[in-house]
C-alpha positions in Angstrom: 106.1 118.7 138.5 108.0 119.1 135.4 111.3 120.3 137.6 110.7 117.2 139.5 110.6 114.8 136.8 113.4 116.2 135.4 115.5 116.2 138.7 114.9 112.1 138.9 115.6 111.8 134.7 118.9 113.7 135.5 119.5 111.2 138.8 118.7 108.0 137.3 121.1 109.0 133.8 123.9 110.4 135.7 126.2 107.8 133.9 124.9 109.2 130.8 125.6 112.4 131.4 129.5 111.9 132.7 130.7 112.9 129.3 128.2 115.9 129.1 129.1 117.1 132.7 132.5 116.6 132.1 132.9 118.6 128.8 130.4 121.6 129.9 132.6 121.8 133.2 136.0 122.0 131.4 134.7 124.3 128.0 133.3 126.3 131.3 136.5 126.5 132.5 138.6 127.4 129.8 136.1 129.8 129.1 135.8 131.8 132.2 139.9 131.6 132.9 140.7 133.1 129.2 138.9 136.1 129.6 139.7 136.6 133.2 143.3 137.9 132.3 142.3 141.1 132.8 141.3 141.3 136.7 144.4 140.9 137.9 146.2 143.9 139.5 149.6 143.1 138.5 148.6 143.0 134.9 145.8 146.0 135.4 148.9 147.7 136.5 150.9 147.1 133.2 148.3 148.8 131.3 149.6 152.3 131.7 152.6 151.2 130.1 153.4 152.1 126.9 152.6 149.1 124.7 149.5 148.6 126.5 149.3 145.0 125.2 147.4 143.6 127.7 144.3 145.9 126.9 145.0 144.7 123.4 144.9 141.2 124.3 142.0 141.7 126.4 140.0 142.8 123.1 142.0 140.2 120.7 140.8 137.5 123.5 136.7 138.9 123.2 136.9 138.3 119.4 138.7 134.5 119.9 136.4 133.9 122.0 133.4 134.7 119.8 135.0 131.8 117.8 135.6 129.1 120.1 131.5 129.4 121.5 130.6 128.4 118.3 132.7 125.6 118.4 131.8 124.5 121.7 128.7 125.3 121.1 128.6 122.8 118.3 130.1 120.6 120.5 127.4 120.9 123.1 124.5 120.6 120.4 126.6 117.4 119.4 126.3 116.0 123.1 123.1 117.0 123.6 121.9 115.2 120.1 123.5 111.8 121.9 121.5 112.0 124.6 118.2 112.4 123.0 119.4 109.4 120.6 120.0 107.3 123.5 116.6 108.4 125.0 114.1 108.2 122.5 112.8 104.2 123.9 112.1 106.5 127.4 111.0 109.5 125.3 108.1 106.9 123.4 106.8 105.7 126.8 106.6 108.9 127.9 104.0 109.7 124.9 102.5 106.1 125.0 101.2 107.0 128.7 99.8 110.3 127.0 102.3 112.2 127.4 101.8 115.5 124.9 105.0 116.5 122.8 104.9 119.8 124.0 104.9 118.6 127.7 107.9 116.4 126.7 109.3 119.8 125.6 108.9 121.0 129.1 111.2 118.4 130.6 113.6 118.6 128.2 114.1 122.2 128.6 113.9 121.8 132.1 116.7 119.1 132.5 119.0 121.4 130.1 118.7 124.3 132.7 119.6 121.7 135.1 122.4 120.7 133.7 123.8 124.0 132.3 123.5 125.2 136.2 125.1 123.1 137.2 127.8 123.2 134.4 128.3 126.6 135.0 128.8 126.9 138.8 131.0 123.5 138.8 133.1 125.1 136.0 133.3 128.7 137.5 134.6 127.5 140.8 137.1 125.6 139.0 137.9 128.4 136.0 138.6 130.4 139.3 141.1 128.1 140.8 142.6 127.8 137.4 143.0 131.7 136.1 145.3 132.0 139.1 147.6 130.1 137.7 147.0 131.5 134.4 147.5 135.1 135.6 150.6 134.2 137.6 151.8 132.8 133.7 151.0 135.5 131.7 152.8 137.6 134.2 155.8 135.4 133.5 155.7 135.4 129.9 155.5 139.4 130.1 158.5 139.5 132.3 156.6 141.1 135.4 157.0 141.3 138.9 155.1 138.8 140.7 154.9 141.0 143.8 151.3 142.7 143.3 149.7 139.3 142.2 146.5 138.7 144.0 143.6 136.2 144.4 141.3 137.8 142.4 137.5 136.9 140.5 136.4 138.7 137.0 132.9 140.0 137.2 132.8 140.4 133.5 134.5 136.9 133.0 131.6 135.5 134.8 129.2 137.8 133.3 130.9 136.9 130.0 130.2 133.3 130.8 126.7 133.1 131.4 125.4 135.1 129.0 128.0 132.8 125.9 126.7 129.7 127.9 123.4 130.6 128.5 122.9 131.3 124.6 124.6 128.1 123.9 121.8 126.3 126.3 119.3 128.3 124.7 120.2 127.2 121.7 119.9 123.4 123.0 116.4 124.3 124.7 115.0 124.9 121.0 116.9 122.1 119.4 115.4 119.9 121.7 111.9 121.7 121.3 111.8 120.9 117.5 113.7 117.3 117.5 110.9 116.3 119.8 108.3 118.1 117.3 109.7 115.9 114.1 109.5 112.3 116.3 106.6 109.9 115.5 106.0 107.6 118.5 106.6 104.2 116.6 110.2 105.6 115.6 111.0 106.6 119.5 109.6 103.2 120.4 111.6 101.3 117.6 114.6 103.0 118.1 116.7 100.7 120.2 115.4 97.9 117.2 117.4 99.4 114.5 121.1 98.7 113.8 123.7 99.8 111.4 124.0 97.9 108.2 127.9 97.2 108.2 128.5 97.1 104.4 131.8 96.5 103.2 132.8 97.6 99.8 135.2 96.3 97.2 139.2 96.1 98.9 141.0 96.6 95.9 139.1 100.5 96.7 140.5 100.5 100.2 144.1 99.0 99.1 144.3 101.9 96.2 143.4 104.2 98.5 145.9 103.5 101.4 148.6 103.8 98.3 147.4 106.6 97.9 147.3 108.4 101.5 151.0 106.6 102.0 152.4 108.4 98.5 150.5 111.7 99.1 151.8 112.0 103.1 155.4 110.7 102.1 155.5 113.2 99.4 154.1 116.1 101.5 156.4 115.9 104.5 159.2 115.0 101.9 158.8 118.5 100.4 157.8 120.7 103.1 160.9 119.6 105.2 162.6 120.9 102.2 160.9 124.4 101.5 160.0 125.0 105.1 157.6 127.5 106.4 158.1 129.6 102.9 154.6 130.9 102.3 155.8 132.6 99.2 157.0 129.6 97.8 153.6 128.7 95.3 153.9 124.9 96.5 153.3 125.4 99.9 149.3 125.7 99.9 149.1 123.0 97.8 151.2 120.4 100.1 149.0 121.6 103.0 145.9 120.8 100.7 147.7 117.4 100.0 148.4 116.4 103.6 144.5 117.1 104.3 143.7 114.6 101.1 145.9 112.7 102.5 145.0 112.6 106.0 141.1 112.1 104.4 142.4 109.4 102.7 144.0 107.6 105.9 141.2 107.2 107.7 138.8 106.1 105.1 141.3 103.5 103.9 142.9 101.9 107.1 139.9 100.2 108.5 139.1 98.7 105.2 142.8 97.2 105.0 143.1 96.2 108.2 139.9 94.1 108.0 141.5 92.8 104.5 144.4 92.2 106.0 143.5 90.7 109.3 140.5 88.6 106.8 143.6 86.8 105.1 145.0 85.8 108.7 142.9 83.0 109.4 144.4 82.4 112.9 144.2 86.2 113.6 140.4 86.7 112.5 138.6 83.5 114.2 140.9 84.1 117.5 138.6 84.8 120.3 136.4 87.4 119.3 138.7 89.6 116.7 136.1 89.0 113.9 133.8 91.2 115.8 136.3 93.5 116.9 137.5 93.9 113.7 134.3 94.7 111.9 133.2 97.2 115.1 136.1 99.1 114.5 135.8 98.7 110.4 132.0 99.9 110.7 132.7 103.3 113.2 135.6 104.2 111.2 134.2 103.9 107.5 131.0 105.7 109.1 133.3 108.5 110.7 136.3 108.7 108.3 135.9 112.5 108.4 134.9 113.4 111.4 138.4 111.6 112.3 140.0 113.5 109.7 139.3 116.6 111.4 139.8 115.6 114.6 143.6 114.7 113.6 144.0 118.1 112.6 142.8 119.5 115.1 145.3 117.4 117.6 148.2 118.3 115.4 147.2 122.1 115.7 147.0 121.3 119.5 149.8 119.2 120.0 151.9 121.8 117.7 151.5 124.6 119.4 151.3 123.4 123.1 155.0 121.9 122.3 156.5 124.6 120.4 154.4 127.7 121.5 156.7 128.7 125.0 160.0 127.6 123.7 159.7 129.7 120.0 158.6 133.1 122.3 161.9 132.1 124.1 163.9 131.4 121.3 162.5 135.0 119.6 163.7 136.8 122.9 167.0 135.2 123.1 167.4 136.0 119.2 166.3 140.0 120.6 170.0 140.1 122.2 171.7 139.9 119.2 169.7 142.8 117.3 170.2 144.8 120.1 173.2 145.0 121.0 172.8 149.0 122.0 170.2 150.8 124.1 169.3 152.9 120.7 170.0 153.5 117.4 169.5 156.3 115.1 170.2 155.3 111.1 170.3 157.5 108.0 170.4 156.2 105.3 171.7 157.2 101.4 173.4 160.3 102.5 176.1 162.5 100.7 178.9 164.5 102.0 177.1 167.1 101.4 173.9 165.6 104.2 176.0 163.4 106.4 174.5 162.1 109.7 175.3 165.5 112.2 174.1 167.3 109.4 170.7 165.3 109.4 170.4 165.5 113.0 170.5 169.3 113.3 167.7 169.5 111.1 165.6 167.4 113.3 166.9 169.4 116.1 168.4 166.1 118.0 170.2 166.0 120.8 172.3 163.5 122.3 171.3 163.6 126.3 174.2 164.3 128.8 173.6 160.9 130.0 174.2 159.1 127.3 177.1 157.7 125.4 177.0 157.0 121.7 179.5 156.7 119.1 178.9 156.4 115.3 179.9 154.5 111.9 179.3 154.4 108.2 178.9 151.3 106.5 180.1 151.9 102.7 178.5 150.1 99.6 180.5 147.1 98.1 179.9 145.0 94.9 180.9 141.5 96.8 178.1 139.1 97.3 178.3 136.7 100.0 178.6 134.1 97.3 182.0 135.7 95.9 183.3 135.1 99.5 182.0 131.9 100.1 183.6 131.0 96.7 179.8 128.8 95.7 177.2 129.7 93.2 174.4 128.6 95.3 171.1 130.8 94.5 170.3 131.2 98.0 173.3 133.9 98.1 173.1 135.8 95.0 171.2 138.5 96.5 172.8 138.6 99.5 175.5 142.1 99.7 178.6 142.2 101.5 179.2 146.0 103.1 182.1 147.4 104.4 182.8 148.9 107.9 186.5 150.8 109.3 188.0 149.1 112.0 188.5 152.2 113.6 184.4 152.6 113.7 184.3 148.9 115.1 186.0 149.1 118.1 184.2 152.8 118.5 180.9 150.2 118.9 183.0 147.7 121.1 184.4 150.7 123.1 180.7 151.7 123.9 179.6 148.5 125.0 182.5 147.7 127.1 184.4 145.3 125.3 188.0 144.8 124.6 189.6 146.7 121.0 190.5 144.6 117.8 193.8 145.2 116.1 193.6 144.7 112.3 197.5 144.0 110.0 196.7 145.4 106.5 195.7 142.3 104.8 193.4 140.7 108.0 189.6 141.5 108.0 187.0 140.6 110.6 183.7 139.0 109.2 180.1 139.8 110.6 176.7 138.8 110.0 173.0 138.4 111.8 171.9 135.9 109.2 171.7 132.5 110.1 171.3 131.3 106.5 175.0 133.1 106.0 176.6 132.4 109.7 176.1 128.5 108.9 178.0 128.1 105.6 180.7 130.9 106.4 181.8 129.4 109.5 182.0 125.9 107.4 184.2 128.0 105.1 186.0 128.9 108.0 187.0 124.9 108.9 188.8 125.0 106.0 190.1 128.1 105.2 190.0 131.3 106.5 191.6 133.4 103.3 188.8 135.7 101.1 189.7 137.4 98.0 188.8 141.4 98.1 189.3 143.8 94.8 191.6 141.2 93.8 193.8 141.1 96.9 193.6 137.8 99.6 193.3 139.0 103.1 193.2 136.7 106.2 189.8 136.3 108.4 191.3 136.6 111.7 188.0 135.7 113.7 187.7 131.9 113.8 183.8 132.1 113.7 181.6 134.4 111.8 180.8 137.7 114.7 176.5 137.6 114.9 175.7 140.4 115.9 173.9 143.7 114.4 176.2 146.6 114.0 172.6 148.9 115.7 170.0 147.9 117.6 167.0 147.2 114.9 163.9 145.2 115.6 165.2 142.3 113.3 168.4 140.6 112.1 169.6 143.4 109.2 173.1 142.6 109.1 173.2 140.8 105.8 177.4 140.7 105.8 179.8 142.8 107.2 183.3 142.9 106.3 185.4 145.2 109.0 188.9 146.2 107.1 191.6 148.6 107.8 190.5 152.5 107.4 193.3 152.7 104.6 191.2 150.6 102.7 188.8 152.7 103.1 190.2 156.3 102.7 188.5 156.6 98.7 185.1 155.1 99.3 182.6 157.7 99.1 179.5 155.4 98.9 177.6 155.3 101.8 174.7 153.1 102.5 174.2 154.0 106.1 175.1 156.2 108.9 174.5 155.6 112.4 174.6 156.7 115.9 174.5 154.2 118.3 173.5 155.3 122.2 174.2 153.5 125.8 172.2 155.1 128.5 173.1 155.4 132.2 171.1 154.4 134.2 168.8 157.5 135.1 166.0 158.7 132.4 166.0 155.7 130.9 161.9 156.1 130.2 162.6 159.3 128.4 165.3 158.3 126.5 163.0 155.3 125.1 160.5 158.2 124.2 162.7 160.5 122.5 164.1 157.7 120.3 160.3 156.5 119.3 159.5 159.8 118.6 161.6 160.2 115.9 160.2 157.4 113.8 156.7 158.6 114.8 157.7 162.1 113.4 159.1 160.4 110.2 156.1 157.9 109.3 153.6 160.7 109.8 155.3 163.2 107.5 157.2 165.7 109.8 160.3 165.7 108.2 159.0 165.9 104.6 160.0 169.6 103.8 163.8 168.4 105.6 164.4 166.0 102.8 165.4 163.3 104.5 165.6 160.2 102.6 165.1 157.9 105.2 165.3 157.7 109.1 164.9 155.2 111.5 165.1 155.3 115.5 164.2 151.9 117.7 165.2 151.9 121.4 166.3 148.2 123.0 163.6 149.0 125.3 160.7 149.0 123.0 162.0 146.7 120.8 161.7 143.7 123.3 158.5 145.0 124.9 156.8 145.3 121.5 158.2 142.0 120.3 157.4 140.2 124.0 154.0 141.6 123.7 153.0 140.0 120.5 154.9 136.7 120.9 153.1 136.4 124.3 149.5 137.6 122.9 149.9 135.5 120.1 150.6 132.2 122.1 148.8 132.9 124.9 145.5 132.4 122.0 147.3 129.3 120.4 146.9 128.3 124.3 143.3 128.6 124.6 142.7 127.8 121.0 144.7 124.1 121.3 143.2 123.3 124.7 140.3 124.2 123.0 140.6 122.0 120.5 142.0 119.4 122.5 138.9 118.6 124.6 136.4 119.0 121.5 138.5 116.5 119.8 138.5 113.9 123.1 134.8 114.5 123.6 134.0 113.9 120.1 135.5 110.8 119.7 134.2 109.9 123.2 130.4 110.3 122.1 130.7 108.8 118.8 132.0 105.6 120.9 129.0 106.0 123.7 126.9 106.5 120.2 127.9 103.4 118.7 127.6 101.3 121.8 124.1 102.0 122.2 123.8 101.0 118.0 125.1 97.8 118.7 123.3 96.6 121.8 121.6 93.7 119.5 125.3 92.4 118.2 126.3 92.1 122.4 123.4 90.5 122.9 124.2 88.5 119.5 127.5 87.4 121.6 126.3 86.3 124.6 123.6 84.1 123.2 126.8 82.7 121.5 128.7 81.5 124.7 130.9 84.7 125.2 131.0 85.8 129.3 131.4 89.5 130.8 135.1 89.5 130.8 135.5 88.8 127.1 133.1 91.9 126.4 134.7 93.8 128.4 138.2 93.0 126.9 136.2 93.9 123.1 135.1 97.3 124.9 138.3 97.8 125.4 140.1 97.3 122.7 137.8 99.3 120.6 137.9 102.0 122.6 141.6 102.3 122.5 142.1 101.6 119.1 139.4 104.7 118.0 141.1 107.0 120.7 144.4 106.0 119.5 144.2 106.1 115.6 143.8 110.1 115.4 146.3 110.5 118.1 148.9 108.6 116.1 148.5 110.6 112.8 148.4 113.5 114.8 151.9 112.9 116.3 153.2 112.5 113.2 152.0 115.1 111.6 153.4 117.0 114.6 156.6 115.5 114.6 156.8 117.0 110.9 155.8 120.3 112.3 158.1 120.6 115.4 161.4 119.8 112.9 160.1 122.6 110.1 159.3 124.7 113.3 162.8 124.6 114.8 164.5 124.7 111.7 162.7 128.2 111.0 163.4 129.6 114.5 167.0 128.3 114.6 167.8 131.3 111.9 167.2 133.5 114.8 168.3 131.2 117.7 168.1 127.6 119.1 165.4 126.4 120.8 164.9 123.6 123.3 161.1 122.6 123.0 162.0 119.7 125.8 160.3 121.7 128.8 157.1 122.6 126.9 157.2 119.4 125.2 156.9 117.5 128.8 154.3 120.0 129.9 152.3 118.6 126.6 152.3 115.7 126.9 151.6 115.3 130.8 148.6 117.7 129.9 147.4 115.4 126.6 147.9 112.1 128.9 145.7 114.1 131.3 142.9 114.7 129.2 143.2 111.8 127.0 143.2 109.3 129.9 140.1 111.3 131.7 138.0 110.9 128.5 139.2 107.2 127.8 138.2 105.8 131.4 134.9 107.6 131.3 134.4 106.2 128.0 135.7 103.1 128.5 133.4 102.8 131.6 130.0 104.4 130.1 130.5 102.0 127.1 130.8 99.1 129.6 127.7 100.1 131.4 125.4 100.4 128.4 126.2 97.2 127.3 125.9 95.5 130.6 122.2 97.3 131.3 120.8 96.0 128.2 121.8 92.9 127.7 
């Protein structure tokens, strides 16, 4: 009986429950395709390799995901609270024909199996459609073949599922239990009686406070375009705790102005039915200022890393090439004649393979700062050392990698560098003069541009500034920063080579070469460099993936309920308005309107908040490369207009239906 009665409760509300279906199905989804990465063959297959990141993402995934069921399963208590709101008239009959609560109970539960059933299998069969194209991405970003993929279903995904979904309806089942426990029958059966009290308080608080959000946003981006992404810099918490105030502050304030605003317009506020409109939007807004508030952020997290995510992994990798510009590197560093590189070598019992070619250099201390060169007293290069390198070691390196020999006249030098912060203002240097005072003496910068390049393959930019002089110069320097030995393999053994390069630094951090005293020695391979660093750009924006989209259909569904919410509160002011003259279309157009306007005003924040983001982003990534965020900016954008026009229509569409079914 009670499935039955439920079954026809489910039939008869299906308009209701279009937002509930349709956020269960996609959260379902999301869900089941996230933590399906792991069942595909191609990417099983990857796991014997040496970073074994996809394992590691496997587990990193299992912990996110802990995290996002308590968000959507806020989201689905959230729903689910809607719908009893919306039901209590029903619920009230129900116990005025005698109807015990714990019967009621019975239903409830019953229709919230219903619907999480079907929730599930809906969003399974479609979270398996989808993780195939999610698998065949991840094995993009990671650079694999595409060769093994194959169709393939994740038993634990789906087990995974159930059991998070199956709490989470659990969960509702006992909500639902003790909401219905707490209801007296004359509130269920006056429920659809009571309205909102719209109460509007003084402007001059509403006028003060949009000053307010305007000087503490203004100032905010202002200074973080300046500083940028510096987390050390003891300003930057407090300007993200000041674009939150301010963002707070936006949305409490607007609705009040544009009501004071729109008041003052005469012919504005009496025009059709914009007094109404006006106050609707006034009323939800003041009522939801926070709620808003958070939902912005949550968009500009979204919209931020969907845009930015695949083209800063890309920019990272391209920025890979020019730190590793050799298939190893071995460095020593702080030697003496007495320890010099061979000598350091032998004591670790390294040899150089038959297949490979190598060639070394020193780099010798200087006392020039890039300021000196660059002839300014800017702060940002007084720590910055200039180093010295023979030319004769130089074209060793450009010998090794194929390229063509530089020839050097006693008073020419070459400059090098991996910074950005000192490529830009050199080569502006450059435009108008390429002559550098050295120990007193001017010599002439015969490249035209600043060389960016590392001088060994290192897993980061750590050529500060390299100036490459004539050996004579040279001949008395005894300081030596660094010695290395820089290694191009053919093409056979090149897995073994990678190993006997990373077993060197494993040997040094755990202690083996202690009793050798060796200062300091480092060993990175090209190799594992660009797998290690591809691994955990790809893990980490593979979660800002799920965690945005995430975010991106709470925030949508959210705002959708509140407005389903508020058009079942004001069912007394429609009927208000058409006692007063006004037909269907004109009700309609209102619906509209407000519907778009309340979609729109976090989404507009939110993209300018991001617009904010995406400059600091790229000017950040651009010390390492350029990026060109137009691709994954399109793919944005087509997916937001996706969602954000799904959740408008049906919003727009069960708004219009309550309305016209009760008045």
């Amino acid at each position: 009986m009670y499935f039955k009665i439920a079954a026809q409760n489910i039939k008869k509300s299906y308009k209701d429950y279009t937002i509930y279906f349709l956020t269960l199905i996609l959260a379902v989804c999301i869900f089941y395709s996230f933590n399906s990465i792991d069942s595909q063959k191609a990417l099983i297959d990857m796991k014997s390799s040496s970073a074994d990141y996809i394992s590691r993402l496997t587990e990193i995934m299992s912990g996110v995901s802990v995290f996002v069921s308590i968000i959507l399963g806020s989201l689905i208590l959230y729903a689910n609270n809607f719908l009893i709101k919306k039901r209590k008239k029903e619920l009230g009959i129900y116990m005025t024909l005698g109807m015990g609560k714990r019967k009621i109970s019975r239903i409830l539960v019953t229709e919230t199996f219903i619907v999480g059933a079907i929730s599930l299998i809906a969003g399974l069969i479609l979270g398996m459609g989808t993780s195939q194209a999610l698998s065949a991405f991840t094995l993009k970003l990671f650079e694999s073949s595409m060769k093994e993929y194959r169709f393939s279903i994740s038993t634990g995904a789906i087990g995974k599922t159930i059991l998070y979904f199956g709490i989470m309806f659990l969960l509702v089942m006992i909500f639902n239990v003790f909401v219905i426990s707490k209801y007296k029958i004359i509130d269920l059966l006056t429920a659809g009686r009571k309205n909102e009290d719209i109460k509007f308080k003084n402007p001059f608080i509403y006028l003060v406070s949009f000053v307010l959000c305007v000087a503490s946003l203004g100032f905010a981006y202002k200074s973080i375009l300046k500083i940028g992404l510096d987390l050390r810099d003891p300003m930057f918490k407090s300007l993200i705790v000041l674009s939150i105030v301010g963002t707070v502050l936006f949305f409490f304030s607007l609705s009040g102005v544009i009501l004071y605003i729109v008041n003052k317009n005469k012919k504005v506020y009496f025009k059709r039915l914009n007094i109404f409109v006006v106050k609707q939007i006034y009323s939800k807004v003041n009522t939801n200022f926070m709620s808003m508030s958070v939902i912005c952020l949550m968009l500009f997290i979204t919209i931020l890393v969907l845009s930015t995510g695949i083209s800063i992994k890309k920019g990272f990798e391209l920025g890979l090439e020019k730190v590793t510009p050799f298939d190893a590197s071995i460095a020593v560093e702080n030697n003496s004649e007495k320890d010099n590189l061979e000598d350091v070598l032998d004591k670790i019992n390294f040899k150089v393979s038959e297949n490979e070619k190598y060639a070394t250099y020193n780099k010798y201390i200087s006392d020039i700062k890039a300021g000196d060169l660059l002839s300014t007293t800017d702060e940002d290069y007084e720590d910055i050392n200039a180093y010295f390198v023979k030319i004769s070691d130089y074209n060793k390196m450009l010998e090794l990698r194929g390229k063509k020999e530089i020839s050097l006249s006693n008073d020419e030098v070459l400059l090098m560098s991996s910074y950005n912060e000192v490529v830009k203002p050199v080569n502006e240097k450059l435009k108008t003069s390429k002559k550098v005072s050295i120990k007193g003496k001017e010599y002439l910068v015969k490249n035209d541009e600043i060389i960016e390049e590392n001088l060994e393959t290192y897993f980061m930019a750590n050529n500060s500034l390299t100036i490459v002089i004539n050996d004579e110069f040279l001949c008395n320097y005894s300081e030596i920063s660094k010695s290395v030995l820089n290694v191009m393999y053919s093409d056979k053994n090149r897995e073994e080579n990678n190993k006997k390069y990373s077993k060197i630094n494993e040997d040094y951090l755990s202690g083996k070469y202690k009793s050798l005293n060796i200062a300091y020695i480092a060993s990175f391979s090209k190799d594992k460099i660009h797998y290690d660093k591809n691994g955990v750009t790809t893990s980490v924006l593979f979660i800002g993936i799920y965690l945005g989209l995430v975010f991106l259909i709470t925030s949508m569904a959210v705002l959708a309920l509140q407005q389903l919410s508020e058009a079942s509160d004001s069912i007394e002011r429609y009927k208000a308005l058409k006692r007063i003259g006004a037909n269907k279309k004109m009700i309609d157009k209102t619906i509209f309107i407000q519907t778009l306007i309340y979609f729109s005003l976090p989404v507009m924040l939110a993209l300018i908040h991001s617009i904010i983001g995406v400059i600091i982003v790229n000017k950040e990534i651009s010390m390492f490369n350029q990026i060109d965020i137009r691709f994954s900016a399109l793919i944005t954008a087509l997916l937001f207009i996706l969602v954000y026009v799904g959740y408008f229509y049906t919003t727009y569409t069960g708004y219009k239906n309550i309305v016209k079914n009760n008045i």
